[in-house]
FILOGU-441252 format. One line per 4 residues: number of its first residue (from 0); their letters; for each residue x, y, z of N, C-alpha, C. Coordinates in steps of 0.02 Angstrom, whole numbers. Each point is the difference from the previous one (the first is absolute). Last residue first. Layout:
<sites>
NUM	A	X,Y,Z,X,Y,Z,X,Y,Z; ... .
</sites>
This chain:
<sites>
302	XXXX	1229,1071,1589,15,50,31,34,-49,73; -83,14,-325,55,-51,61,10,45,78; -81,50,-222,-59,23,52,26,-42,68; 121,12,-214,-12,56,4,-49,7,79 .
298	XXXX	147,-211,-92,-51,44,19,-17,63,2; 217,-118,-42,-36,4,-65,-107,-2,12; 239,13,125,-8,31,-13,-42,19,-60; 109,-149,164,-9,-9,-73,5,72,-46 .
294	XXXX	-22,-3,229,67,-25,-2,30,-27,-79; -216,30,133,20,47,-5,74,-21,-52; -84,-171,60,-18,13,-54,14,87,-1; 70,-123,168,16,-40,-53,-38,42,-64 .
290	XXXX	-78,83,235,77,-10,-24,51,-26,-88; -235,-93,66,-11,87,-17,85,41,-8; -7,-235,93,-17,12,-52,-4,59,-17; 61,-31,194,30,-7,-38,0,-1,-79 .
286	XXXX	-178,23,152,38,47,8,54,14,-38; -154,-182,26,-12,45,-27,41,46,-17; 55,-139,150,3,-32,-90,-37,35,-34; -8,43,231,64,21,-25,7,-47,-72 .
282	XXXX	-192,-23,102,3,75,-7,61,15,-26; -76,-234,-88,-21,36,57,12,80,-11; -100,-150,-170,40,17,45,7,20,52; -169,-175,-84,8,74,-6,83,23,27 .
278	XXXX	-101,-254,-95,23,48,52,-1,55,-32; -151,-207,-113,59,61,16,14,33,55; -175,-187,-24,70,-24,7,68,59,-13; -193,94,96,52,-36,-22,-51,-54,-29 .
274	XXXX	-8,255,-48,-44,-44,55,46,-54,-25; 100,269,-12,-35,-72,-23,-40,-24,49; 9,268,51,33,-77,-10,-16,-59,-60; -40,288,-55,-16,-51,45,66,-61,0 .
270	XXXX	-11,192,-167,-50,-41,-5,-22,-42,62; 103,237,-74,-4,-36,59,-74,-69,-38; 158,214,-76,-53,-40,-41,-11,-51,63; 196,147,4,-67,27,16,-62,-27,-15 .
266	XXXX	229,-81,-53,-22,61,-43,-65,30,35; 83,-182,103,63,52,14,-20,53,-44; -147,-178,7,-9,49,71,52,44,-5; -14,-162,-186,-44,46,-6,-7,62,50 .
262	XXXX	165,-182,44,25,36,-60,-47,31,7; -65,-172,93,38,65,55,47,51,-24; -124,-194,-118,-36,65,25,15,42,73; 147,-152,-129,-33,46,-69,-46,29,36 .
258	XXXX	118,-159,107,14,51,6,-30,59,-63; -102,-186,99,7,36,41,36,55,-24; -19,-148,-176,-35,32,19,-37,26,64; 214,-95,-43,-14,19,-71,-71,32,19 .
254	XXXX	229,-44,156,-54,-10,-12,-52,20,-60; 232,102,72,-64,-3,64,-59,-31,-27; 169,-6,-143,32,-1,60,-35,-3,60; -68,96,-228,-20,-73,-2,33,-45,98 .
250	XXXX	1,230,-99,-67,-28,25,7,-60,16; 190,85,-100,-10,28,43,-55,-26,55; 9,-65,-227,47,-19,9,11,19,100; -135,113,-159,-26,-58,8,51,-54,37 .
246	XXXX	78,225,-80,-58,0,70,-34,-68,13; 179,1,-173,20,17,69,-42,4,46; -67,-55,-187,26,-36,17,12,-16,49; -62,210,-127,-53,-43,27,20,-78,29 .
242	XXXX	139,141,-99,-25,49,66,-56,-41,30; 89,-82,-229,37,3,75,-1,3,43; -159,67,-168,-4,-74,14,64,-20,50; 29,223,-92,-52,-20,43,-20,-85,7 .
238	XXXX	150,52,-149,30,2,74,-76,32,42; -9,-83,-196,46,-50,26,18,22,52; -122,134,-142,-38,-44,16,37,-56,55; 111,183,-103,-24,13,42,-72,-72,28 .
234	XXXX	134,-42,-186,63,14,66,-47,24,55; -138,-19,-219,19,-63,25,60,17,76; -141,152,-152,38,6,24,32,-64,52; -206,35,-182,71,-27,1,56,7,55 .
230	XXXX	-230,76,18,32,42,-31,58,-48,-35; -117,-104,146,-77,15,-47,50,49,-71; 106,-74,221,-2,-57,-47,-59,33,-39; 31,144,137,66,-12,-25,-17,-49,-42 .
226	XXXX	-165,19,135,-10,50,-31,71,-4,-50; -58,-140,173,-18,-21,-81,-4,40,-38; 125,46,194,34,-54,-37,-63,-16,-47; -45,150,150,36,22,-47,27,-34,-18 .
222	XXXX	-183,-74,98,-2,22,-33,49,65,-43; 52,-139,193,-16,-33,-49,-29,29,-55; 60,124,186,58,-49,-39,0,-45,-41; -215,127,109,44,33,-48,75,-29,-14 .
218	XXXX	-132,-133,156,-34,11,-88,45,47,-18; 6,-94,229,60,25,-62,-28,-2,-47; -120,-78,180,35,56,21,35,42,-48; -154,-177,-47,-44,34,45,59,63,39 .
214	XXXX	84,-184,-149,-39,68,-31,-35,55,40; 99,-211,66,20,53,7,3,64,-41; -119,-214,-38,-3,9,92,46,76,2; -123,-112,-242,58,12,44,3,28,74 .
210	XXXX	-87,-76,-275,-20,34,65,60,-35,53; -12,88,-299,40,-46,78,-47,29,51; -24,-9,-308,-2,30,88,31,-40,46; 17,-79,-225,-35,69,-24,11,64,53 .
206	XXXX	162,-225,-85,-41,21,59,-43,80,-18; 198,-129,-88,-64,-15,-34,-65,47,20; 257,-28,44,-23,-74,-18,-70,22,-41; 104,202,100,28,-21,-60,-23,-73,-13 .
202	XXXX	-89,73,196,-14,41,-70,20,-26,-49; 94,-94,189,-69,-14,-28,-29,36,-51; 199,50,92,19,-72,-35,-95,-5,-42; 43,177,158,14,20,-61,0,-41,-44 .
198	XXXX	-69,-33,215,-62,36,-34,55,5,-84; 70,-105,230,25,-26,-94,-56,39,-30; -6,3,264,70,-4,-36,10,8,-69; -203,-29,80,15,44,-20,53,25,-6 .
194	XXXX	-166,-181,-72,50,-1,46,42,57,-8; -213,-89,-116,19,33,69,37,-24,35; -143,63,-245,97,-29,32,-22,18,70; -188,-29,-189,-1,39,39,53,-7,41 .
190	XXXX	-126,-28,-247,65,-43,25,2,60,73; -203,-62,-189,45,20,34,35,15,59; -71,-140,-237,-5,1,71,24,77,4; -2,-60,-235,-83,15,51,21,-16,64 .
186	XXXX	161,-39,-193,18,38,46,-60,46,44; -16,-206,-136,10,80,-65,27,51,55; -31,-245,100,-63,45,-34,0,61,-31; 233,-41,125,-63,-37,-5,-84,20,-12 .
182	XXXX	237,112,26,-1,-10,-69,-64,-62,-6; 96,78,213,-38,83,-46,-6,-22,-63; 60,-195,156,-50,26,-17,-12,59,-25; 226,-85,-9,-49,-31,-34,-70,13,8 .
178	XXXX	115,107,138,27,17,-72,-45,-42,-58; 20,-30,247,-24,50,-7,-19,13,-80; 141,-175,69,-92,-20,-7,-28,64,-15; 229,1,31,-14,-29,-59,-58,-10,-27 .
174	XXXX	58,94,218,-2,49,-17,-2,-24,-94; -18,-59,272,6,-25,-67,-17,26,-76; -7,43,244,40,31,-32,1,-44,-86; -217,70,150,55,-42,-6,45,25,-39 .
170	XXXX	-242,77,48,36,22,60,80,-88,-13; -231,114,-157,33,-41,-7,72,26,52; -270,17,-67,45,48,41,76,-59,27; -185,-23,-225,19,-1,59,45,42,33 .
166	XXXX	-231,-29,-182,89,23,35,7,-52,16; -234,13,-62,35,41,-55,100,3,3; -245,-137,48,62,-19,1,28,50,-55; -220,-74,8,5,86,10,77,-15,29 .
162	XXXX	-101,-206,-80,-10,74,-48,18,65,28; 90,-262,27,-47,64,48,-6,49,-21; 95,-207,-100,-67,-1,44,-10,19,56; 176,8,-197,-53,-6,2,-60,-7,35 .
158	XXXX	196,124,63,-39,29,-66,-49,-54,-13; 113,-100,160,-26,72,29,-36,19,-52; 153,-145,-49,-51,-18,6,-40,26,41; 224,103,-82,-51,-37,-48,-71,-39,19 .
154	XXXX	152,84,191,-16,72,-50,-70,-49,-68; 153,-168,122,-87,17,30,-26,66,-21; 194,-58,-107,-47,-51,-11,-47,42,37; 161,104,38,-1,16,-55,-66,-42,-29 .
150	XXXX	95,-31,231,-45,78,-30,-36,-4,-51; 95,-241,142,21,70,-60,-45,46,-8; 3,-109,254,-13,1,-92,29,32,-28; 1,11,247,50,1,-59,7,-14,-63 .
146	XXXX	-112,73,286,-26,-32,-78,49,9,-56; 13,65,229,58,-46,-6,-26,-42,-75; -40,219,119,-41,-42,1,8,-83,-10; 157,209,20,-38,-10,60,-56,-52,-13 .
142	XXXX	151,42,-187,29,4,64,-38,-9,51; -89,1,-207,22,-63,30,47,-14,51; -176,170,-122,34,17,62,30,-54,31; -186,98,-204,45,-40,-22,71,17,70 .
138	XXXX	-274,41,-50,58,40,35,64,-47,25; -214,65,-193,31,-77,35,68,44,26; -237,126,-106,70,19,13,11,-82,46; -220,110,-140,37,-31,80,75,11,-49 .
134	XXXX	-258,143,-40,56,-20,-18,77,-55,65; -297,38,-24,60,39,18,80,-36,-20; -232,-78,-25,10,67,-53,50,28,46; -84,-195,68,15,-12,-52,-2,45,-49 .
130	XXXX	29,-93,237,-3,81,-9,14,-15,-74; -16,-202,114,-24,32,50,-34,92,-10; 161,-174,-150,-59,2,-6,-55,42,34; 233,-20,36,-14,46,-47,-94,-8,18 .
126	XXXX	121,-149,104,-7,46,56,-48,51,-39; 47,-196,-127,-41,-6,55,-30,79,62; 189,-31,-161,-71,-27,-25,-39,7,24; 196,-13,87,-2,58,-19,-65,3,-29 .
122	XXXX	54,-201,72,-12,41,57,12,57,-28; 54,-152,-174,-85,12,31,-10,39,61; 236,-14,-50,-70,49,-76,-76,-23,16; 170,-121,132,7,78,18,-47,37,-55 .
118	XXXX	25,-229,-39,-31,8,64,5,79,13; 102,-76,-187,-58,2,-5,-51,5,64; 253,6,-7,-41,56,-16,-77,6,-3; 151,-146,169,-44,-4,-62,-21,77,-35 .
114	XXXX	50,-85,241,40,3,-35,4,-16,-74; -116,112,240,-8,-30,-50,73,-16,-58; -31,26,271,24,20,-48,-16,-25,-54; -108,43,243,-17,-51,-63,30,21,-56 .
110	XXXX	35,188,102,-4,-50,77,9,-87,-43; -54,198,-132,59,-32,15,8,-54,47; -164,150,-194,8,-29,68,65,-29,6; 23,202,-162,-19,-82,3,-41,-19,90 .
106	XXXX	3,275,-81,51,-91,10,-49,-57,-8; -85,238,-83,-4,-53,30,69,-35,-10; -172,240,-67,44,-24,-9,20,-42,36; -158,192,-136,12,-64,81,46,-43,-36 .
102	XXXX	-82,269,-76,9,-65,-13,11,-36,56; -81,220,19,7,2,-85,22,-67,-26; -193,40,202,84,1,-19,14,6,-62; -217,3,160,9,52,-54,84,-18,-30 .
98	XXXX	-174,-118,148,31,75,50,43,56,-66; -86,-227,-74,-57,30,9,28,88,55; 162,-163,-53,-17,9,-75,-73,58,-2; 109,-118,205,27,60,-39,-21,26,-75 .
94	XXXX	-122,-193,138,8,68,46,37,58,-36; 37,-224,-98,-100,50,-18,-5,52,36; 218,-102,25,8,1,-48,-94,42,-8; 20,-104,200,53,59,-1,0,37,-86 .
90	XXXX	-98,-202,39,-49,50,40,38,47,4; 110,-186,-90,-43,33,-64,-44,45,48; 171,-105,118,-1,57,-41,-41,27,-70; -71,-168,207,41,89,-9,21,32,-47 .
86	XXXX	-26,-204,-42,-74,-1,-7,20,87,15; 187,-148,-42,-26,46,-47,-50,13,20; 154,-27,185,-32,-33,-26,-35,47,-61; 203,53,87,7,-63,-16,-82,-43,-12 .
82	XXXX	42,272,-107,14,-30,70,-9,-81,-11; 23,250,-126,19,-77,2,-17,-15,93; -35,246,-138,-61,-63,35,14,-68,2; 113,274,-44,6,-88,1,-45,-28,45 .
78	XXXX	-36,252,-121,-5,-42,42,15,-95,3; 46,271,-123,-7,-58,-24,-6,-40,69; -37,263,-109,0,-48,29,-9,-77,0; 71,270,-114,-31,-89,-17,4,-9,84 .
74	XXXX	3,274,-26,22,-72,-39,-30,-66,28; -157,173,57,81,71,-35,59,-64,-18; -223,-48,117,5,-7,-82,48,25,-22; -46,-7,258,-52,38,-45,-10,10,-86 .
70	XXXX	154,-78,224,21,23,-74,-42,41,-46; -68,-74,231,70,54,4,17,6,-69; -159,-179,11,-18,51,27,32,71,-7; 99,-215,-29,-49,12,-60,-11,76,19 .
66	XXXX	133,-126,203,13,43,-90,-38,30,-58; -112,-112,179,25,50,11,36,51,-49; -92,-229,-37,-50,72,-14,28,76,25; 120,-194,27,20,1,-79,-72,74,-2 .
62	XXXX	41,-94,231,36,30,-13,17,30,-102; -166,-133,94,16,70,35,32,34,-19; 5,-222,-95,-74,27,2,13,77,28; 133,-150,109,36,-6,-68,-50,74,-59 .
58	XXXX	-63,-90,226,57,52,1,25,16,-76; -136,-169,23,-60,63,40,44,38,-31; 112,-205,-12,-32,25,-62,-54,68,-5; 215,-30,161,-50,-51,5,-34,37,-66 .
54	XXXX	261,11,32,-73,30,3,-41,-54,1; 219,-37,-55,-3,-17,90,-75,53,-11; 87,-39,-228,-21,-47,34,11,-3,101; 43,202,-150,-58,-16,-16,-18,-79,44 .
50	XXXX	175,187,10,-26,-52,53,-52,-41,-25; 121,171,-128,-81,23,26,-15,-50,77; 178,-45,-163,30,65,47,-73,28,36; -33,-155,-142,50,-43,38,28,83,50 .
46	XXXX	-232,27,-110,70,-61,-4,11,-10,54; -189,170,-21,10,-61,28,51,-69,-17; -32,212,-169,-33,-17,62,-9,-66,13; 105,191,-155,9,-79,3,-25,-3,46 .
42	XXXX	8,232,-182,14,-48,89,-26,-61,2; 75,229,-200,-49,-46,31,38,-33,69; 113,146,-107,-42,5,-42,-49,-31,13; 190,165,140,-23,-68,-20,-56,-3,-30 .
38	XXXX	111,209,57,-5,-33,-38,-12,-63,-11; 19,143,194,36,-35,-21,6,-27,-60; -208,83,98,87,60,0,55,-24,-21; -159,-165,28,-42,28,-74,55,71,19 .
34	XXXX	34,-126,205,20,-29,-88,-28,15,-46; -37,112,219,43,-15,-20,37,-30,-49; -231,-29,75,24,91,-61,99,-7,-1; -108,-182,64,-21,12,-48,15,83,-19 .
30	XXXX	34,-83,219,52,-37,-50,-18,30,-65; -155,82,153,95,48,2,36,-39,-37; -204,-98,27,-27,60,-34,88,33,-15; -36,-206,158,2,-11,-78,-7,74,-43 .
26	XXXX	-17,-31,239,69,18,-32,-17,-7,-54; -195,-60,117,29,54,29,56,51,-75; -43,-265,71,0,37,-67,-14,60,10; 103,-177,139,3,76,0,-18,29,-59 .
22	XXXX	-34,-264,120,4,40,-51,9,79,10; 60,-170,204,-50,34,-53,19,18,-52; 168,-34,157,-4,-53,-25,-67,-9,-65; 98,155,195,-37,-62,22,-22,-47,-55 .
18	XXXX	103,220,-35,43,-41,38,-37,-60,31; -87,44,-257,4,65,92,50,-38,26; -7,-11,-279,-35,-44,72,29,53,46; 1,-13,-291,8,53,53,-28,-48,81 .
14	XXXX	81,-91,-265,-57,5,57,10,17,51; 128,49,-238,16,-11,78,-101,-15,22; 82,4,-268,-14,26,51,2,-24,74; 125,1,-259,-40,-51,37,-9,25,75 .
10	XXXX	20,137,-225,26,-18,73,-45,-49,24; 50,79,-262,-33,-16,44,22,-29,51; 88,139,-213,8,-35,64,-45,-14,23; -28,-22,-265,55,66,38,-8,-24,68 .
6	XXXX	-212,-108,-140,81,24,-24,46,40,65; -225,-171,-93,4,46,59,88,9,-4; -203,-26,-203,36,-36,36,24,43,56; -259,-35,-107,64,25,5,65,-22,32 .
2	XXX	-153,-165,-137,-12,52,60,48,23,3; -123,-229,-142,42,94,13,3,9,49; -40,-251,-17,-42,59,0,45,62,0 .
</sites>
């Protein structure tokens, strides 16, 4: 089925929580203006940086109307609705399609690792079906999910039997598969990179858009690296993608998404604790952190 495609940064968004652990949607309004100031082009709701799987499906629901809400149509919204049992997520998947999204989007179940493309393309099938005018997206993440099919195949049997199977949001380095899909079905997917170390690798493989966890702080380093790569200026593209290394690189020391949202608090963007199995930092890992990134010097709102 057509549909528009979704291009340029999209942040994979924080789920804001109180010190007790509640939802803080409250916050959602300040993230959102904060990243439409920022230039980001759309938002990812409820991943992997969203917490999406320690939410309960109420929460899940809340929190995607929240966002919705605060955006008010000014860019895309895309809501992941994977979860391990498909019955949820096709109620997640009808919940977003009807709250208004611009597309949905899904992991594999995992828990029960399928190992079969053909098994993974019907659970896409399946979920699609739920919202059969909204556009899906397969949220291709074999690092954390431990699903490892070939892409390229299950990409092919996706097209046939799920009509509104327009992407994926493709979070690997594999960067041969990437390639081969911008050239699958006349080059009709489209291709969404997320890994943001390599935003530059990905472009160049194929990739239309990237969503991404540290967009939500550094869009403008990224968008002067696609801005460079748009001009030819390939050197400057390379060394922002550097800068972006370094901060990711940085983050990464304290943890990947404790520390990505104790990153948001140092720019003033306060998203809250995790809920475990993540730890929050503490005060002086905070501290250090913010330290660390002052220290980059590639925040502007870094305090």
């Amino acid at each position: 089925m057509p549909s528009p495609r979704v291009t340029g940064l999209i942040a994979a968004t924080f789920t804001p929580f109180g010190d007790d652990g509640s939802l803080n949607l409250q916050a959602v309004p300040t993230i959102v203006e904060h990243l439409i100031a920022d230039g980001v082009g759309g938002l990812y709701v409820c991943g992997s940086t969203g917490e999406g799987p320690s939410l309960a499906v109420s929460e899940r629901k809340a929190t995607l109307e929240a966002y919705l809400s605060a955006v008010h149509g000014r860019i895309p919204v895309v809501a992941q609705v994977g979860h391990d049992s498909l019955a949820e997520a096709r109620d997640l998947a009808r919940h977003a399609a009807a709250a208004g999204v611009t597309a949905i989007s899904a992991v594999s179940p995992h828990y029960f690792k399928p190992n079969q493309t053909r098994v993974v393309a019907e659970c896409i099938a399946e979920i699609a079906s739920a919202a059969p005018e909204t556009p899906f997206y397969y949220y291709h993440i074999p690092r954390l999910t431990g699903v490892s099919v070939d892409i390229v195949e299950l990409a092919e049997r996706a097209l046939e039997c799920a009509p509104t199977f327009t992407g994926i949001k493709y979070s690997s380095m594999a960067l041969d598969s990437l390639q081969t899909l911008s050239t699958l079905a006349s080059g009709r997917l489209n291709l969404l990179f997320g890994c943001d170390e390599c935003l530059l690798s990905g472009i160049l493989f194929g990739a239309q858009g990237a969503v991404g966890s540290t967009y939500n702080f550094a869009a403008p380093v990224y968008r002067e690296l696609l801005d460079a790569l748009a001009r030819g200026d390939l050197e400057t593209a390379r060394a922002r993608q550097a800068d972006a290394v370094r901060l990711v690189r940085t983050i990464l020391k304290y943890g990947d998404i404790p520390g990505l949202k104790a990153t948001m608090a140092a720019i003033g963007v306060p998203c809250g604790p995790c809920r475990l199995p993540l730890r929050t930092l503490s005060r002086e890992q905070q501290q250090s952190l913010r330290d660390d990134i002052r220290g980059l010097g590639l925040l502007a709102k870094a305090s």
